[in-house]
VOVOSE-68578 format. One record per residue (C-alpha): x, y, z. Coordinates in steps of 0.05 Angstrom, whole numbers, plus 32768, in hexadecimal, padded with zeros to 4 digits. Layout:
BEGIN
+------+-------+------+
: east : north :   up :
+------+-------+------+
:    X :     Y :    Z :
...
+------+-------+------+
//
This chain:
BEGIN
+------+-------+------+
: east : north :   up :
+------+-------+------+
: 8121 :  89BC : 8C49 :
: 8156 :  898C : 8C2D :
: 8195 :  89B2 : 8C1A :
: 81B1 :  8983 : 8BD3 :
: 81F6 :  897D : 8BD0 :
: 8211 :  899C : 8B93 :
: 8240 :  8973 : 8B63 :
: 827E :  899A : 8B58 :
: 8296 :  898E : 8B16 :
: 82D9 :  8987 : 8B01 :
: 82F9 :  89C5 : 8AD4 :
: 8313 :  89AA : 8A89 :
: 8358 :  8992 : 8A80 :
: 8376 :  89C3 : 8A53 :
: 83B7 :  89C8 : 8A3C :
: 83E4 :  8A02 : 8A34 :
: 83F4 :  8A16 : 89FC :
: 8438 :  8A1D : 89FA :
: 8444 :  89D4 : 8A12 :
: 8413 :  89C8 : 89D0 :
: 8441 :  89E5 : 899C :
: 847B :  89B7 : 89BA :
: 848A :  8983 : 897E :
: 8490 :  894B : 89B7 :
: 8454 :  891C : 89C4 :
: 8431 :  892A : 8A07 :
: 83F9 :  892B : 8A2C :
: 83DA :  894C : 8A73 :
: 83B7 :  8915 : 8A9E :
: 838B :  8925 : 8ADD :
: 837F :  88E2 : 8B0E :
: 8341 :  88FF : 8B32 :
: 8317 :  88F9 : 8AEA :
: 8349 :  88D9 : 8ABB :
: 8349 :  8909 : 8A8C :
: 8381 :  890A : 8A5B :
: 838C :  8946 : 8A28 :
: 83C4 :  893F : 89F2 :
: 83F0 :  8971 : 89CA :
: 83E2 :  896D : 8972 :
: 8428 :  894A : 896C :
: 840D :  8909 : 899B :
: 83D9 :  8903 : 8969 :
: 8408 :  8902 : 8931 :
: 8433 :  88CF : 894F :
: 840B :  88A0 : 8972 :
: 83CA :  88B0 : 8941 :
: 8380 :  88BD : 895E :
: 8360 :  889C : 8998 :
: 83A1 :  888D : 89B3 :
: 838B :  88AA : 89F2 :
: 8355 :  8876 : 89F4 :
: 837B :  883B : 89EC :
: 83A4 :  8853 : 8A27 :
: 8370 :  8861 : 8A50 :
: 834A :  881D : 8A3C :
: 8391 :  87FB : 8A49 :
: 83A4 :  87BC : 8A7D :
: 83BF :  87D1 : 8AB9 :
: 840D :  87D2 : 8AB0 :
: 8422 :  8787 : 8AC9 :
: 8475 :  8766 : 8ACA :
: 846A :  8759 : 8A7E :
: 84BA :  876C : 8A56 :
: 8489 :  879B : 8A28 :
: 8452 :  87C1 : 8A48 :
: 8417 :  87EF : 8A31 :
: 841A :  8835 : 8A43 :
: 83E6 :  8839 : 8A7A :
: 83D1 :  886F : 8AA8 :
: 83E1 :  8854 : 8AE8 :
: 8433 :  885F : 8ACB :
: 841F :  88B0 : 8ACA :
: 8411 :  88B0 : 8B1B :
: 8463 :  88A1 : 8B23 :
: 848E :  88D6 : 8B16 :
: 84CA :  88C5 : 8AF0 :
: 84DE :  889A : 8AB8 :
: 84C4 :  886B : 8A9A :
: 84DB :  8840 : 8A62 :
: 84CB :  8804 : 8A30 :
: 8486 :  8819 : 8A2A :
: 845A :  8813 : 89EC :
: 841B :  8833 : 89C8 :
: 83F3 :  8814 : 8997 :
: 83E5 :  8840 : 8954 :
: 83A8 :  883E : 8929 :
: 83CE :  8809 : 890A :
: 83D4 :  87D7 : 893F :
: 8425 :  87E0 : 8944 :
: 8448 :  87F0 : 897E :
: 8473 :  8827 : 8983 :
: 84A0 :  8820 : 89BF :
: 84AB :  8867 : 89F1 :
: 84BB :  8875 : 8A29 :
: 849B :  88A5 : 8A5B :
: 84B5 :  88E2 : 8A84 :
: 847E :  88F2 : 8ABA :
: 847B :  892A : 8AED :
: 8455 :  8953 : 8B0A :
: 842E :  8988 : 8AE5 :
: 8408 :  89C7 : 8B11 :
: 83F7 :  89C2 : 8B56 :
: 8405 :  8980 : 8B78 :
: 83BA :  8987 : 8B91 :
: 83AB :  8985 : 8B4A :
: 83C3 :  893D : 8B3C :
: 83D7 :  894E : 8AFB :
: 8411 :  8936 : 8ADA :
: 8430 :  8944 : 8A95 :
: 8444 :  8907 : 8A71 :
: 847D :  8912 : 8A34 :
: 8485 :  88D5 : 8A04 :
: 84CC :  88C0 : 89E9 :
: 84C8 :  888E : 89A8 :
: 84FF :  886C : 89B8 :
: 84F8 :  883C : 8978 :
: 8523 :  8868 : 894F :
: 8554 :  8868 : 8994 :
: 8554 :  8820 : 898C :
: 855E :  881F : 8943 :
: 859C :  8854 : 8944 :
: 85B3 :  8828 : 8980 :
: 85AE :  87EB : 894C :
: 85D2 :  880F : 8919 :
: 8608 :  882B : 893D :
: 861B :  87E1 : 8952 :
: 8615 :  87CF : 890E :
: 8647 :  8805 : 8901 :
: 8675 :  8801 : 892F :
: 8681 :  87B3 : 891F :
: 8684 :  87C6 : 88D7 :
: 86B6 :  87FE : 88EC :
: 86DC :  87C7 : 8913 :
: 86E1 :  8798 : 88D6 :
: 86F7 :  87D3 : 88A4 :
: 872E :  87DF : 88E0 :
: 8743 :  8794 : 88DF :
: 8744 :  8799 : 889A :
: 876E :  87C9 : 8893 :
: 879C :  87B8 : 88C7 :
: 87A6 :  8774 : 88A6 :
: 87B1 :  879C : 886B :
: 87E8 :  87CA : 8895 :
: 8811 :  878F : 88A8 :
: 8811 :  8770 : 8863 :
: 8825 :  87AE : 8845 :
: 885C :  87B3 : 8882 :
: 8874 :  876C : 8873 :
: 8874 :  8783 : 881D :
: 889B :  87B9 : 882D :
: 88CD :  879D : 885E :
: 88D6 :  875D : 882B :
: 88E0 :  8796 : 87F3 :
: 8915 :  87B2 : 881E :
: 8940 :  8770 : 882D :
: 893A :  8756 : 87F9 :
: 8969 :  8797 : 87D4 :
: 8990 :  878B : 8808 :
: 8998 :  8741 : 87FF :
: 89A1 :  8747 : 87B3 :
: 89DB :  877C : 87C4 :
: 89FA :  8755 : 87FB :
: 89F3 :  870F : 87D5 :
: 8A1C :  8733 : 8797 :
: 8A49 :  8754 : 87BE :
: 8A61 :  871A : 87E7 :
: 8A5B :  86E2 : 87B0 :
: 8A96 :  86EF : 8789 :
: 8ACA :  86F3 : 87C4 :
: 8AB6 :  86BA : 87DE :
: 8AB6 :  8687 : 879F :
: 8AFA :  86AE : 879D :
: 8B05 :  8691 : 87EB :
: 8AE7 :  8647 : 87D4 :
: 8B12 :  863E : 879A :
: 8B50 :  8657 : 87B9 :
: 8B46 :  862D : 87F8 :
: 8B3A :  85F6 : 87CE :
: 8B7A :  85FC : 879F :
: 8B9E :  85F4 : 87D6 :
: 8B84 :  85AE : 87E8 :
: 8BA5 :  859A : 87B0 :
: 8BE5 :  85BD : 8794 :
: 8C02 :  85CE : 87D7 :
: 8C20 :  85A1 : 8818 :
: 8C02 :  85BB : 8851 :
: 8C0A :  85A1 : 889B :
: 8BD0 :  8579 : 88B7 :
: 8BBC :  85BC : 88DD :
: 8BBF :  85E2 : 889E :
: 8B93 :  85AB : 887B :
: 8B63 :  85AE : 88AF :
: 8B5F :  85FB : 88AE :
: 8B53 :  85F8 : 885A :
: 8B21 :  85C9 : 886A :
: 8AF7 :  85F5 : 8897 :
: 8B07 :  8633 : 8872 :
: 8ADF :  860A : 8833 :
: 8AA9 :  85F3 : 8863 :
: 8A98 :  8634 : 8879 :
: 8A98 :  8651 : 8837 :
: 8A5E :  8619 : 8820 :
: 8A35 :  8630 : 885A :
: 8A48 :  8681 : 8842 :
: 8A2D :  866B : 87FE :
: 89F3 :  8649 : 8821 :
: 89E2 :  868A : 883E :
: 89E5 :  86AC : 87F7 :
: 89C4 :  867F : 87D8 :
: 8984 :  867C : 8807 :
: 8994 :  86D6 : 87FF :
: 8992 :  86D7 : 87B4 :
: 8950 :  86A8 : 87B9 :
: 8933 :  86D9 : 87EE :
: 8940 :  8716 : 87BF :
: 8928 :  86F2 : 877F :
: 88FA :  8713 : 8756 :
: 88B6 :  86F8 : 874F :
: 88C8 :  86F4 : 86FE :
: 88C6 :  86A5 : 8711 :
: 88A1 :  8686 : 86DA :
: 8858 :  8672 : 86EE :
: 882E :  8641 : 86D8 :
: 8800 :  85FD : 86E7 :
: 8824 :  85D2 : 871F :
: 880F :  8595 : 8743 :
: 8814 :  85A6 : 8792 :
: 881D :  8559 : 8798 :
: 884D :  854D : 876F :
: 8873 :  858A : 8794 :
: 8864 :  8568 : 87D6 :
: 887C :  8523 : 87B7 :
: 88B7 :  8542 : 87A3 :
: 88CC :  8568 : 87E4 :
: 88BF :  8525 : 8812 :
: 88E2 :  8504 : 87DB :
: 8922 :  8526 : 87EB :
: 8914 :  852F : 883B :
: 8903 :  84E9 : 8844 :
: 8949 :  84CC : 8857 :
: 8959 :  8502 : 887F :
: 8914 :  8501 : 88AA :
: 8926 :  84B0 : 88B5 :
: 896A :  84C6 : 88C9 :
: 8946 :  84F1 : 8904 :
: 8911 :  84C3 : 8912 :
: 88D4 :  84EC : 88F4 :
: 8899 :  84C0 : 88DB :
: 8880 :  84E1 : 88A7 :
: 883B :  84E0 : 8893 :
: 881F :  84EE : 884F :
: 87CC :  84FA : 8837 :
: 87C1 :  8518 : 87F0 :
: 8784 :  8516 : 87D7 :
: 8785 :  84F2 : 878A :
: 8783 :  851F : 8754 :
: 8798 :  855D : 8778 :
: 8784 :  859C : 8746 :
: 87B4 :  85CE : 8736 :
: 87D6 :  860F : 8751 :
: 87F2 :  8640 : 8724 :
: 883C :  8641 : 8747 :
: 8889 :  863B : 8737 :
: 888E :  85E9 : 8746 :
: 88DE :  85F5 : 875A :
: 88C3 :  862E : 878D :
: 888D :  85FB : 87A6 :
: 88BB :  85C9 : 87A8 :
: 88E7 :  85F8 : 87E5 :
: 88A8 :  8612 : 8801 :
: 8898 :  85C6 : 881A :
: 88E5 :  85BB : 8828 :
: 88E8 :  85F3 : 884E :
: 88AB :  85E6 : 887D :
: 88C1 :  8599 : 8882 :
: 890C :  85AE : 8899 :
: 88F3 :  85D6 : 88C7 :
: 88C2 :  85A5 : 88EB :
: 88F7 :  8574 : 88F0 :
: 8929 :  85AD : 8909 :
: 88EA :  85B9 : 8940 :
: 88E0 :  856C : 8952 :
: 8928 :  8564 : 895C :
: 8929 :  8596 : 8990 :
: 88E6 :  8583 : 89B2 :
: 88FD :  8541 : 89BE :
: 88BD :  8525 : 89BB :
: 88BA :  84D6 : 89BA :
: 8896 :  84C8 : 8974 :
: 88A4 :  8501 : 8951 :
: 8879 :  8504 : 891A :
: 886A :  8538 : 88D7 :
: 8828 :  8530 : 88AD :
: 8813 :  854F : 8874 :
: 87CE :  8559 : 8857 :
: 87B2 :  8573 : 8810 :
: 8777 :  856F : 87F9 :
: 8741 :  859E : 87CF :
: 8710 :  85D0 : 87FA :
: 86DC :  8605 : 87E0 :
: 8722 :  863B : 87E6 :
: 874A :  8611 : 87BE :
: 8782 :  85DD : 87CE :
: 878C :  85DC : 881B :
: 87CB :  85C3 : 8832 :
: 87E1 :  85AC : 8872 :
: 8828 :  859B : 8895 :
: 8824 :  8592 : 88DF :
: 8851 :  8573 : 8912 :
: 8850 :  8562 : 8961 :
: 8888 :  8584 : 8969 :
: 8892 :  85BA : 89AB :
: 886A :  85EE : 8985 :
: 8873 :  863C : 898D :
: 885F :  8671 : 89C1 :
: 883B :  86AE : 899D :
: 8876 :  86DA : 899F :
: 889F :  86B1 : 8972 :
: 885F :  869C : 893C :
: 884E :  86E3 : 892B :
: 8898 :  86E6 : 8912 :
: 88A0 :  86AE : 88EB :
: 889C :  86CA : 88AE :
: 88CA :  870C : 88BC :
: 8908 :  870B : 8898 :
: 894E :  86EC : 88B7 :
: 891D :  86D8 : 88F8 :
: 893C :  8694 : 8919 :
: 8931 :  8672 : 8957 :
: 896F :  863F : 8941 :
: 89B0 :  8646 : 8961 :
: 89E4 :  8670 : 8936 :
: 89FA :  8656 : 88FD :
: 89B9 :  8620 : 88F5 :
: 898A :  8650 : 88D6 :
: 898E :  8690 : 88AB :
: 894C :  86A1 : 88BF :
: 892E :  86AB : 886D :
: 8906 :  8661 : 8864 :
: 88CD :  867A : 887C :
: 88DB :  86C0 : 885F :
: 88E4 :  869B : 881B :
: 88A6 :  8667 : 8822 :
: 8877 :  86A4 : 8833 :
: 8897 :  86C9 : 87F3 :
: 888E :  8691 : 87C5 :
: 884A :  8680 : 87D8 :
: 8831 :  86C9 : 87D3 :
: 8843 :  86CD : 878A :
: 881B :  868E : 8780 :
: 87DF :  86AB : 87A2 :
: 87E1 :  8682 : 87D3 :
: 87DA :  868A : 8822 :
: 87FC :  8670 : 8860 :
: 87E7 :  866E : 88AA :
: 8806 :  8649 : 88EE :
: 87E4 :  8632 : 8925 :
: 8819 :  8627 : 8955 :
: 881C :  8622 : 89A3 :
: 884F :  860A : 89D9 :
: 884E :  85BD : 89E0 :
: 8815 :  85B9 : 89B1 :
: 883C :  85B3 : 8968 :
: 883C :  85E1 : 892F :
: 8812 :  85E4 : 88F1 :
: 880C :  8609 : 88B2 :
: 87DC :  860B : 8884 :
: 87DF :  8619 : 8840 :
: 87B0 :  8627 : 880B :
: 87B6 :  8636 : 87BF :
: 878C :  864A : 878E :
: 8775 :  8619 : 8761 :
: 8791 :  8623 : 8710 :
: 8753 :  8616 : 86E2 :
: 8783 :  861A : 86A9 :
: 878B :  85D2 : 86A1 :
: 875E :  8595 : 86B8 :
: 876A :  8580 : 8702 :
: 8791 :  854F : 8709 :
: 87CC :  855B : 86CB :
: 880E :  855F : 86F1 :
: 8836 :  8597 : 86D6 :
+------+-------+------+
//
């Protein structure tokens, strides 16, 4: 009599209840059968017959995204950049955590699901934040060192207005004394010569508080419509001989019909003086063979952009992010008071405007302005 081989059958997969009531998607799988059981929360996030799809899945290949598929629960571990498809048809990207569940006999394993798509999008938005956080702090550090620069302008310039007051009347005192006796007494040569540099260093003195009292001034200047050419025109006009004298070519480019800037014209007048003496100061000392100052203006989308370059020796860093400070000179003594810049960046800020330089060693220096446009009056109309 033929003894018949009984089938044994394989128990259900059941899960526990206590991994059931976890609020984490999950699911038991068993390799002999390939039965999969799932907690209520897998259901809710992946939606029903999820289990099906992953069972009915490819084989997991070298594809950047791949499906979750069985054969990833038979490797303990982690494993990431997975994705399940929902009722829907979207993927929702998790990762796995595998390991061992039971016996090892068993070949059971318990499989927990991560959505890392919300990961992903806090990941996104904490870039986004942290570059936003990193603009509001160069914003504000911008904002710092304008406010420094206001305050430490606010500061010398009481000072200047005191000192310039103080000192003015002795000295015209000094000047018309020294100069008296020029004339109503007989000195000695040596004497002469002495009266002569006591009134030449009293000029420069008065120099000094001159460029002081302008440094202090009050931004009561009267505003209103002024051609930027004409200012240009006007400030080349009067450094023309002097540039010839030191060899500087000199180029010009303004654009016809320049529009307006609501400025002081005087002030705008020694904002362009200022930045021409001092490119010819810096091609004198560079000794370079054609020494050479251009100036550009013409209308952008920001307003009127101006330009005044030259090929001079340039600047390291050190000395261009000081420029502007107050009484900061890199001429010898008694060639520079160290306020043109001071005064230019002054002058311009009242008219709304904004200055910049681009400077490097051996490479030349250039600022650029540029000033609102006035819509007061139709471009072109030279104040």
């Amino acid at each position: 009599m033929a003894i018949k081989r009984l089938k044994r059958i394989a128990e259900p997969l059941l899960l526990p209840e206590g991994l059931e009531a976890l609020p984490l998607p999950l699911l038991l799988y068993r390799k002999s059968d390939s039965a999969v059981v799932t907690n209520p929360e897998f259901i809710r996030t992946f939606g029903a017959g999820a289990t099906s799809r992953i069972l009915a899945a490819r084989p997991l290949g070298l594809a950047q995204e791949r499906p979750v598929h069985p054969s990833a629960f038979e490797t303990p571990g982690r494993h990431e950049g997975r994705f399940i498809e929902n009722e829907r048809g979207e993927r929702i990207t998790v990762d796995l955590r595998v390991s061992a569940y039971g016996k090892s006999s068993d070949g059971i394993c318990l499989v927990m699901f991560e959505d890392n798509g919300q990961r992903v999008e806090l990941q996104d938005q904490l870039v986004k934040q942290h570059l936003e956080l990193q603009k509001s702090y160069d914003q504000l550090h911008s904002l710092q060192q304008a406010l420094i620069q206001s305050a430490k302008l606010a500061s010398l310039g009481e000072l200047a207005s005191g000192v310039a007051h103080e000192l003015n009347q002795p000295l015209q005192a000094i000047m018309g004394f020294s100069q008296e006796l020029r004339y109503i007494e007989k000195l000695s040569p040596v004497g002469t010569e002495y009266v002569e540099d006591i009134v030449s260093a009293s000029k420069k003195m008065a120099e000094i508080i001159k460029s002081l009292r302008t440094f202090a001034r009050d931004s009561g200047q009267e505003l209103h419509a002024t051609s930027v050419a004409h200012a240009i025109e006007e400030s080349t006009r009067l450094l023309r001989h002097t540039l010839l004298q030191a060899g500087v070519e000199l180029e010009l480019s303004i654009e016809p019909e320049l529009p307006l800037t609501h400025a002081n014209p005087i002030q705008l007048e020694q904002v362009f003086v200022n930045l021409l003496s001092n490119a010819k100061d810096a091609l004198e000392s560079s000794g370079v063979s054609v020494p050479k100052i251009a100036i550009e203006a013409r209308t952008t989308d920001e307003g009127i952009l101006v330009r005044v370059s030259d090929n001079g020796c340039g600047m390291p860093s050190e000395v261009r992010d000081r420029i502007f400070d107050p009484f900061f000179t890199t001429k010898p003594v008694g060639k520079g008071t160290g306020l043109g810049l001071s005064i230019t960046h002054g002058i311009l800020s009242r008219a709304g405007a904004r200055i910049t330089v681009e400077s490097r060693p051996g490479a030349g220096t250039e600022f650029t302005i540029v000033f609102p446009i006035d819509r007061s009056k139709p471009e072109g109309e030279t104040a």
